[in-house]
N, C-alpha and C positions, 0 to 999 in steps of 0.2 A: 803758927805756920798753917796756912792754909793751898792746898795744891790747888791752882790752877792753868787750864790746859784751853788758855785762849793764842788764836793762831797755829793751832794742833789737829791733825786729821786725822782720824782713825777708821779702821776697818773692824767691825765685828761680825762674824760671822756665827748663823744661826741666834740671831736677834732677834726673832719674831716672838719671842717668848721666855721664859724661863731665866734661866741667868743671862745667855746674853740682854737680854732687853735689858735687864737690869744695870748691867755694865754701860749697856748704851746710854740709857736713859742719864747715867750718873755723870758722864764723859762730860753729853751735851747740858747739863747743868752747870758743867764748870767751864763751858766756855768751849768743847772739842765741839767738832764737825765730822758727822760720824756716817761713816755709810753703813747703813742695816741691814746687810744681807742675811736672807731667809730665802729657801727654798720652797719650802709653806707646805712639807708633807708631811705625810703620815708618820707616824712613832718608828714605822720600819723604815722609810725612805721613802715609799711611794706616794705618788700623783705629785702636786705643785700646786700654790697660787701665791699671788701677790699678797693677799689681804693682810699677812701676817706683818710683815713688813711695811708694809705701806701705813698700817696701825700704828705701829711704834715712831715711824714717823712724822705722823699726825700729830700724836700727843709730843715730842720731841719742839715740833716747830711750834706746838699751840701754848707750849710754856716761854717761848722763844727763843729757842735755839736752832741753828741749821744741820740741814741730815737730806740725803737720800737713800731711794730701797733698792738694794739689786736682789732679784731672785736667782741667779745662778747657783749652780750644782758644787761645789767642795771639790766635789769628787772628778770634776769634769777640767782638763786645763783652760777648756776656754771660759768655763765659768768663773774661774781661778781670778782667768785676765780681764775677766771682764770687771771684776768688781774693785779690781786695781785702776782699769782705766777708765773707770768713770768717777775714781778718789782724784785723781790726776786731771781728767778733764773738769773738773767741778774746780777745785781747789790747787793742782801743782805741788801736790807732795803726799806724802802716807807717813804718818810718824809712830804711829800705836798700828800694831795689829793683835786682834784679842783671837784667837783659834778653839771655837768655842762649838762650833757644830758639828752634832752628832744623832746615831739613829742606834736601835738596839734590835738585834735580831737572837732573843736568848733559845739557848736549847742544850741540852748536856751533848760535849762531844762528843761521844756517841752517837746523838742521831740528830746532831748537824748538818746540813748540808753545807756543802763545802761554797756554791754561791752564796751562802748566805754567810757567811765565815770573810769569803773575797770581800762581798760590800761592805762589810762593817770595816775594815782593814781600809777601803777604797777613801772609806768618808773620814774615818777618824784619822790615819795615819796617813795617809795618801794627801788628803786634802788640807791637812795644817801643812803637808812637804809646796802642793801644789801652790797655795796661797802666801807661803811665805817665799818661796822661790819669785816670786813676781813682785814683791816687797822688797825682797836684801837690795839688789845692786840700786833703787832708787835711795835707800838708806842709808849705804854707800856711799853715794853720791853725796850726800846732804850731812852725812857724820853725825847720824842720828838717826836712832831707831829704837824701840820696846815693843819686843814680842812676846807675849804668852800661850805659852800651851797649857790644852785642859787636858790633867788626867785623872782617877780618879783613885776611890781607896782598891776595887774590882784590878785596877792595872799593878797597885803598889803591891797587895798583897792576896787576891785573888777573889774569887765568887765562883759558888757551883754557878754552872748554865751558862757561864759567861766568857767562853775561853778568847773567841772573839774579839769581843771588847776589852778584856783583860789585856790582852797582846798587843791591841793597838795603844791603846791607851798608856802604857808601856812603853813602848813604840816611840811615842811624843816625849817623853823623858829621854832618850836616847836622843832624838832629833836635837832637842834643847841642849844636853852636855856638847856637843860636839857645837851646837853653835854657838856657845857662848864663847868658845875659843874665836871662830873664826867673824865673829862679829867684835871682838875685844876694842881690836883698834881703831874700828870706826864709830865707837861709842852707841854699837847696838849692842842691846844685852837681854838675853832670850829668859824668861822665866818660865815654871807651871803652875799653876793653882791645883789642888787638887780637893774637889768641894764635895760637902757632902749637901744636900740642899731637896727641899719639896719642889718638885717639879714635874710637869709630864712623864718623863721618863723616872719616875718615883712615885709616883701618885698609889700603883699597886702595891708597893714595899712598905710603904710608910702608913700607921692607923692614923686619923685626922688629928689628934691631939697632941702625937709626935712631931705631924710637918708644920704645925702652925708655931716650932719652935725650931724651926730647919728653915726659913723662909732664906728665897736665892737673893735677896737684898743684905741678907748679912754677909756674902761672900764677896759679895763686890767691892768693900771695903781694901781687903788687900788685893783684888786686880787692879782697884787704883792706884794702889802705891805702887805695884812691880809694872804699872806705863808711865808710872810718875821720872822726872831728871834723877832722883834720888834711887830708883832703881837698882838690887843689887842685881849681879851676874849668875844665873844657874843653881837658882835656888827653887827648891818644891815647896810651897806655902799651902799648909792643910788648912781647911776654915770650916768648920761646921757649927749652927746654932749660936753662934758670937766666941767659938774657941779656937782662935790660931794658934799653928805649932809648927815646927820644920821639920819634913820626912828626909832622910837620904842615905846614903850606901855607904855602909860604913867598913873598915879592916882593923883585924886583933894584929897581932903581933905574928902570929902562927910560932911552926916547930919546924924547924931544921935538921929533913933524915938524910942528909946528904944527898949524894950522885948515885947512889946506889942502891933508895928509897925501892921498897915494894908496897904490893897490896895492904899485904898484910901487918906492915909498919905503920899505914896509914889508920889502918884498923887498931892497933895497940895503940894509938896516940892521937885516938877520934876526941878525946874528950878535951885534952888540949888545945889540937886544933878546932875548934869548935867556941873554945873558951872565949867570951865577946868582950873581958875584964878589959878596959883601958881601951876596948875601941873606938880609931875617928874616923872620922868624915873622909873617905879620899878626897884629895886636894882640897887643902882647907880654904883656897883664895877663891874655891866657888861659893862662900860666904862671904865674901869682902865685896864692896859697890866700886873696887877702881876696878 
């Protein structure tokens, strides 16, 4: 079997580089029509240019395949809609949206500042809300849709410096549970990737001998499958180095102190309650593709 995604339009955003480019690049390999948006700033957010995007689409069409660049903002509604209505004008539909762009502004809560806290919240979490809000009701429409959101290991399970992005990123797991309900029955079905990957925003964390075995082309792999028809429902796909695995929120069984439970109950029966033996998945049909 081989997946291909001819007569398919996609939106990825934050493509100029890094994974998305990667995602892009793979889409219009297989036949998608992808629009590249990049906003083309810096690692915190600031300034803008085309050239990033405009690249990707170069090499896109020069293998031949079709693509346009939008540079709008994530973070901005109209940048949101703009990169919807030019998937629309170009093509009359959006069937993939990959929510892939992001910016890091690291510093120990402590001595954060709180705009710098808001932006990161604005782009990561705001801006997969803004660009998929502009996507559903045409998805809707057409009884068809595959969204992905990126989170990362920092959201799942934390990072000094990074409360920030932890919380947004986070954030996007949340957005995804609830919408894989309310996409169910119009055969949208919202996923996350949560990647570990050599990239810009890794390039300090990572020694060169580590990322050259971390490369963002081995992640891409499963965001094709979760924009693929075969898609499950509300699933976190981890990928790092050529290793997939499923992250997600799981419940024991717990204890039963009655109606009349205290503190201090809670406390003589922490170890219990606590006890993870025989834990699942809440809702096991967010693992099922119907």
């Amino acid at each position: 079997m081989t997946y291909s995604f001819e007569n398919k339009v996609a939106i990825v955003t934050g493509a100029g580089g890094g994974l998305g480019r990667c995602h892009a690049l793979e889409l219009a390999k297989r036949g998608c029509k992808v629009v590249v948006n990049d906003l083309g700033g810096a690692l915190d957010g600031t300034g803008g240019s085309s050239d990033a995007a405009d690249g990707v689409v170069d090499e896109i069409k020069a293998a031949g395949g079709e693509a346009i660049a939008n540079g709008g903002s994530v973070a901005d509604r109209q940048g949101a809609k703009s990169m919807v209505q030019d998937a629309m004008d170009a093509w009359g539909r959006v069937d993939i949206l990959i929510n892939n762009a992001g910016i890091l502004r690291d510093k120990s809560f402590a001595k954060m500042e709180m705009d710098d806290f808001q932006m990161v919240i604005d782009v990561h979490l705001m801006g997969a809300a803004h660009v998929t809000r502009e996507v559903f009701p045409i998805m809707r429409e057409q009884n068809y849709g595959r969204v992905v959101m990126t989170t990362s290991p920092t959201g799942l399970y934390g990072n000094f410096g990074q409360t920030n992005y932890g919380a947004a990123k986070l954030g996007q797991v949340g957005l995804m549970h609830s919408l894989k309900i309310e996409g169910a029955k119009y055969n949208i079905h919202t996923n996350t990737i949560a990647p570990v990957a050599a990239t810009r925003m890794t390039e300090d964390l990572m020694p060169e001998d580590v990322a050259k075995a971390f490369g963002p082309e081995l992640v891409t792999p499963a965001v094709i499958y979760l924009c693929s028809e075969d898609a499950p429902n509300g699933v976190i796909i981890q990928a790092q180095g050529g290793q997939y695995s499923i992250a997600c929120i799981v419940e024991n069984q717990g204890v039963n102190l009655g109606l009349d439970a205290t503190a201090e109950d809670i406390a003589d029966n922490y170890e219990k309650i606590s006890d993870l033996t025989g834990a699942k998945p809440r809702g096991m049909l967010q693992l099922s593709s119907t």
